[in-house]
N, C-alpha and C positions, 0 to 999 in steps of 0.2 A: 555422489548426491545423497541428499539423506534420505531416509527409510520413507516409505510411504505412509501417511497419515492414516490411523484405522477409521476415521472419516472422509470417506470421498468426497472432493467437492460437486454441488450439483451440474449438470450439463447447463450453461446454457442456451435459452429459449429462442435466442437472436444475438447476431455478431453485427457490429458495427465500425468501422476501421474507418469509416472516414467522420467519425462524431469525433470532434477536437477532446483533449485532454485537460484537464482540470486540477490546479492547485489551490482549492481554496480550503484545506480542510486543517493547516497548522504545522500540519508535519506529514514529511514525505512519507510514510511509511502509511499515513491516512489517505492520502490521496492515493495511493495504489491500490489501497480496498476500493477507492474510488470510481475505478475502472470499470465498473460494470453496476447498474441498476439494480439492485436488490429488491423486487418487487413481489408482490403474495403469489403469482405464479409463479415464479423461480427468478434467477438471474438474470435479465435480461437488455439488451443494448452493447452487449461485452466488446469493449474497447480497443483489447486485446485478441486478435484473433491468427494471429500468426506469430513466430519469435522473430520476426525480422521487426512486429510492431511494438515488443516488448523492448527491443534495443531502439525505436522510436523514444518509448515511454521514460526508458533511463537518459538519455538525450536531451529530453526536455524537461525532467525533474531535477539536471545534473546530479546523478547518482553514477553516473558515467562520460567519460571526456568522446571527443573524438575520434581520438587517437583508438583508444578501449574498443568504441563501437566498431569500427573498423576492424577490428581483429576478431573481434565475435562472427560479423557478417561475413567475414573469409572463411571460417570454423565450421559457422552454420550451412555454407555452402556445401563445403565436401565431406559432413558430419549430419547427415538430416535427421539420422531417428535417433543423435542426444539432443539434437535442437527440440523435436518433439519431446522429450521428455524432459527436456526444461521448460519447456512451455508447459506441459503437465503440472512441473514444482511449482511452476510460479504461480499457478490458479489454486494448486493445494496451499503454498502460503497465503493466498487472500483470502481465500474462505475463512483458515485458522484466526486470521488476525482478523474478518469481520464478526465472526462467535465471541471471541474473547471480549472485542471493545462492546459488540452489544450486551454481553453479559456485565459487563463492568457499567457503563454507561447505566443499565437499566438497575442496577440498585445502587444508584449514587454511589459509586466509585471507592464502595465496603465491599473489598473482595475478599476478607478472608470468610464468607459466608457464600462464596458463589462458587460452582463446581464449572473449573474453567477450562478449556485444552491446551492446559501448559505445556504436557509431553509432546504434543506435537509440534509446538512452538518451539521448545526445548528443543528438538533435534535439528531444525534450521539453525539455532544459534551457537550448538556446541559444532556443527558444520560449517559455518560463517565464521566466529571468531576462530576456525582451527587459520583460518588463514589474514589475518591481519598482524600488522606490524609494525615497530615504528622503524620510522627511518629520517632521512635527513631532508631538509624541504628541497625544491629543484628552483635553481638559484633565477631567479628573474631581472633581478638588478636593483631591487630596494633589500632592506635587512630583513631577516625571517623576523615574525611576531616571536617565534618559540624554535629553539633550536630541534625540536625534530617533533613531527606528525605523522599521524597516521597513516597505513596505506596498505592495499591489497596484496598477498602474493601473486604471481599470473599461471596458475597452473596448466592452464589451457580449459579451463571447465567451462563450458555454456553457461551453467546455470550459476553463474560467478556473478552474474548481473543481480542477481538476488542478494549478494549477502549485506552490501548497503542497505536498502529495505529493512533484514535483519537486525541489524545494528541499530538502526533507526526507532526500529519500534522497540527493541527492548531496551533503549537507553527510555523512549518513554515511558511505557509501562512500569518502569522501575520509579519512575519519578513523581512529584506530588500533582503531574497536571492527568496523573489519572483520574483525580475527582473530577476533569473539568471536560470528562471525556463523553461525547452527546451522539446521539443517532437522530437525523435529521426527520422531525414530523411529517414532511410531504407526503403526500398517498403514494405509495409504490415506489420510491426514493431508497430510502435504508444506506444512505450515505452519512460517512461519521466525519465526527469533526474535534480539537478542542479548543471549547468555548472560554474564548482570551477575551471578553466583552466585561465592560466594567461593573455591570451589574451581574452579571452569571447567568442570564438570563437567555442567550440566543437558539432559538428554536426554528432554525432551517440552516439546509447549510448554504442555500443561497438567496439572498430575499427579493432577489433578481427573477426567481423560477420559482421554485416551490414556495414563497413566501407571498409572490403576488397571485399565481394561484390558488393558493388555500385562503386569502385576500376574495378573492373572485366566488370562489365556492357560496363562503360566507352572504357575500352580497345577494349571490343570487337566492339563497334560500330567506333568505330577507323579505327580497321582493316578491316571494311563488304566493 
């Protein structure tokens, strides 16, 4: 597992495990910062509150099969304080990766002017890609697109569920949609997204929630 980040992430405020999960943010590796309410008191609503809920979260982002999840959950059984400490890693990568995108997001997306925690980012990714591979696709019974794809080794590591994520966000961040990269206006929200809208313009990350509330706000202070 890799080094622990010289920033702790904060505890947080309230655990939530039965609030549904959420893909609305572009890319998977957003919607796992996604997991938790980033509010001016601290963290809070966190998503994730168990590792059996984190191999929920890869399940439904498909960042893992079911075959995977299944051998994790056998692991985690008879394995609890590395399941805790992958549960640990995986709240140290979300923090890492909500600092970075707000930092990026908040000076338009001109990062060689922002002081960012790449090192800690860096050590998930030089620990994640130590294990990736290609190999041959698993035959289904139509033609492969591409004679061979990507794919995990299985070392037995809990915190394996992470290195998709990994992968995920640093193929973004490497790419030109870090300009397009936004932290959502709502009050107490602090959820990011990137903004694939034709104008460049989207300022919530759902205008379902935060969008018809801050809608509401407005009105009302209209009418006082």
């Amino acid at each position: 597992m890799p080094t622990r980040p010289a920033s702790a992430p904060p505890s947080a405020i309230s655990v939530d495990d039965t609030l549904p999960f959420q893909f609305i943010a572009g890319d998977v590796s957003l919607d796992f910062v996604n997991t938790v309410d980033w509010t001016s008191r601290g963290p809070a609503h966190d998503r994730i509150g168990s590792y059996g809920r984190l191999i929920e979260w890869g399940l439904a982002a498909g960042t893992i099969d079911e075959s995977g999840a299944t051998r994790l959950e056998r692991r985690a059984f008879s394995r609890q304080r590395d399941a805790a400490r992958a549960l640990d890693d995986a709240r140290a990568l979300r923090w890492t990766l909500r600092r970075l995108v707000s930092a990026i997001a908040g000076n338009d997306g001109a990062v060689a002017s922002v002081r960012l925690p790449l090192d800690e980012l860096n050590r998930f990714v030089a620990d994640g890609y130590a294990h990736v591979r290609l190999t041959k696709p698993a035959a289904r019974g139509t033609a492969p697109t591409s004679p061979l794809v990507w794919a995990w080794d299985d070392p037995g590591r809990l915190d394996s569920v992470l290195w998709p994520i990994v992968r995920n966000a640093a193929e973004l961040l490497a790419s030109p949609d870090t300009e397009r990269l936004r932290v959502c206006a709502g009050a107490d929200c602090g959820w990011v997204y990137v903004d694939r809208s034709r104008n460049g313009l989207r300022r919530w990350c759902q205008m379902s929630t935060c969008g018809t509330v801050e809608k509401t706000r407005r009105r009302r202070r209209r009418n006082d």
